[in-house]
Structure formats: C-alpha cells, structure tokens
Residue frames as qw, qx, qy, qz and C-alpha x, y, z in Angstrom:
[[0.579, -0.196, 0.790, 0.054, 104.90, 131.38, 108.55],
 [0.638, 0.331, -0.448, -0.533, 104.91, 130.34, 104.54],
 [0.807, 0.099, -0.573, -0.108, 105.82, 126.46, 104.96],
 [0.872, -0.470, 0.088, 0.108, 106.92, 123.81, 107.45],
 [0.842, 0.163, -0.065, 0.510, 110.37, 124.06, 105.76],
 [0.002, 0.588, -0.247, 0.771, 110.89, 127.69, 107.52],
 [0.771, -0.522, -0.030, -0.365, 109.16, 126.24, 110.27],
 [0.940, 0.122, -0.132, 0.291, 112.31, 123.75, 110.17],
 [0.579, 0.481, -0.210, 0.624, 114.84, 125.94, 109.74],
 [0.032, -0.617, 0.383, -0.687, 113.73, 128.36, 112.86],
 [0.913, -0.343, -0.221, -0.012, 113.11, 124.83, 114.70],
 [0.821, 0.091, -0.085, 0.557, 117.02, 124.65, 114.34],
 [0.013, 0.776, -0.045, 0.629, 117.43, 128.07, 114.92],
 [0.541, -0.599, 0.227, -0.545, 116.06, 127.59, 118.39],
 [0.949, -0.207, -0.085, 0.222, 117.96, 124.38, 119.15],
 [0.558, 0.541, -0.255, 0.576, 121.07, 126.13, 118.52],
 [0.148, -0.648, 0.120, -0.737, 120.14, 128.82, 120.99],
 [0.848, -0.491, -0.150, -0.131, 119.05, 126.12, 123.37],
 [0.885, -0.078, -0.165, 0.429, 122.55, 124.09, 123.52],
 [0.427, 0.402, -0.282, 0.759, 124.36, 127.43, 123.89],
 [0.613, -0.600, 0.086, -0.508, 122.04, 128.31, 126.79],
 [0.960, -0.262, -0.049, 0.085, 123.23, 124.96, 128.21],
 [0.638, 0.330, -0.228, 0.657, 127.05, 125.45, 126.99],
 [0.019, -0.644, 0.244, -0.725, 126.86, 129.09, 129.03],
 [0.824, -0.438, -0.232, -0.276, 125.47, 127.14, 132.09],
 [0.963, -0.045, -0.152, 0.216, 127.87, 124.49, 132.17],
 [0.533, 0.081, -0.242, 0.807, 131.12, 127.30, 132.58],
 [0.241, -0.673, -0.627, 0.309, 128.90, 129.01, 134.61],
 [0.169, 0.152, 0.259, 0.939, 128.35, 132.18, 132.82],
 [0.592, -0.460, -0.343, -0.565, 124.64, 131.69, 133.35],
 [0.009, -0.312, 0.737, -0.600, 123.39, 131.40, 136.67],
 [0.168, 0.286, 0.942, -0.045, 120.35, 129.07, 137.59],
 [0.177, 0.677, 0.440, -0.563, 118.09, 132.13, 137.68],
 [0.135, 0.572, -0.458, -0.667, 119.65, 133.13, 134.15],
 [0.086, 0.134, -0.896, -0.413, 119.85, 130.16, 132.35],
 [0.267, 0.542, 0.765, -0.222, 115.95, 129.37, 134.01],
 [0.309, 0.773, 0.049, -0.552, 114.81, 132.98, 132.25],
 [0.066, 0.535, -0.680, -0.498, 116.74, 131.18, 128.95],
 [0.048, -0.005, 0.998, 0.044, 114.84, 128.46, 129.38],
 [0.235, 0.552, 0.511, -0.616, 111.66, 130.44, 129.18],
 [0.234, 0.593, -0.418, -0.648, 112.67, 132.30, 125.98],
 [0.148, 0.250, -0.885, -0.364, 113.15, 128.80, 124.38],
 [0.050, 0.150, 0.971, 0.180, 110.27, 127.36, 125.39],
 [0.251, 0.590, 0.286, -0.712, 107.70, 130.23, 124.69],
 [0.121, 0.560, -0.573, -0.587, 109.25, 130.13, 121.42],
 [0.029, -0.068, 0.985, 0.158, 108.58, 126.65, 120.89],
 [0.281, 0.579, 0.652, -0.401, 104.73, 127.15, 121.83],
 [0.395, 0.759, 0.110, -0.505, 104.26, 129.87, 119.22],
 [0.148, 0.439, -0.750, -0.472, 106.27, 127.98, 116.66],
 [0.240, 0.168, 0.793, -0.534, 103.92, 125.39, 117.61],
 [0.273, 0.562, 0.518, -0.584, 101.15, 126.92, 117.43],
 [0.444, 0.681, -0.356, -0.460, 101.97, 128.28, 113.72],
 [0.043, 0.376, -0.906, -0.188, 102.77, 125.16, 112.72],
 [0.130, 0.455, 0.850, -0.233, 99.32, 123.56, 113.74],
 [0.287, 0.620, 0.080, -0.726, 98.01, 126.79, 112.15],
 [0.090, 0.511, -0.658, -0.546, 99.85, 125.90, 109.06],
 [0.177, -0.043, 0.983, -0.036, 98.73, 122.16, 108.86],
 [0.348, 0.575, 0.599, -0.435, 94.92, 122.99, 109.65],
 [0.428, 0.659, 0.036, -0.617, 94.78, 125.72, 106.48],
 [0.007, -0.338, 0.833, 0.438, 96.41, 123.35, 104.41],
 [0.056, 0.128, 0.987, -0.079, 94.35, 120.79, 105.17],
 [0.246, 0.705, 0.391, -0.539, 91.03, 123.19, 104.60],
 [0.302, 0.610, -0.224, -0.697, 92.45, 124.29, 101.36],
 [0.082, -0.162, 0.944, 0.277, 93.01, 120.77, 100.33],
 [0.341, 0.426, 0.811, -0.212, 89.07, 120.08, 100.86],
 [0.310, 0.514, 0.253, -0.759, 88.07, 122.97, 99.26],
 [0.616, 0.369, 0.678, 0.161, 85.65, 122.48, 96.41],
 [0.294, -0.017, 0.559, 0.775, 86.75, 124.01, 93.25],
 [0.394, 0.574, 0.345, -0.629, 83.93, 126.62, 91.86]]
C-alpha cells in the first residue's frame, strides 16, 4: 500500500466487482450460494483494504511526530 490514492483506486476496483456480483445475481447467473461466496470475496477484501488503510494513516501519523535528529 504506498498512499490512500491507490487505496482509492482499488476501493473502486472492488465496487465494480461488487455491482457485477449483484448484476450476475439479478439474471440469475449466480445462485444465492454463489453470489453469498461473492459476497465473501468482497467483503474480506474490504477488511484487508481496511486494515492497510488504518495501517497507512497510523505510520503517517508516527512519521509526522517524529522528532528530527
């Protein structure tokens, strides 16, 4: 993870993936048990994007204190 603006971009990534999870649903390509296991993928994803993203914040926010030697 270098910035929040890649953080962004694979935010949108994974919305994309979301609504076509829904779109396959809806003409019933996916079946409940599918589209649930799709709905897993996306929101695992989201936790560890998350999670790096709160990673990201914190070291920022640690390098900002730090005191200049």
């Amino acid at each position: 993870m270098g910035s929040i603006a890649e953080l962004r971009e694979e935010t949108l990534v994974l919305e994309k993936y979301w609504e076509r999870g829904v779109e396959l649903h809806s003409v019933g390509v996916l079946d409940g048990d599918e589209f649930g296991e799709w709905g897993s993928v996306c929101m695992s994803a989201m936790v560890v994007m998350g999670l790096d993203g709160m990673q990201f914040v914190i070291k920022s926010r640690l390098e900002g204190l730090a005191i200049p030697h």
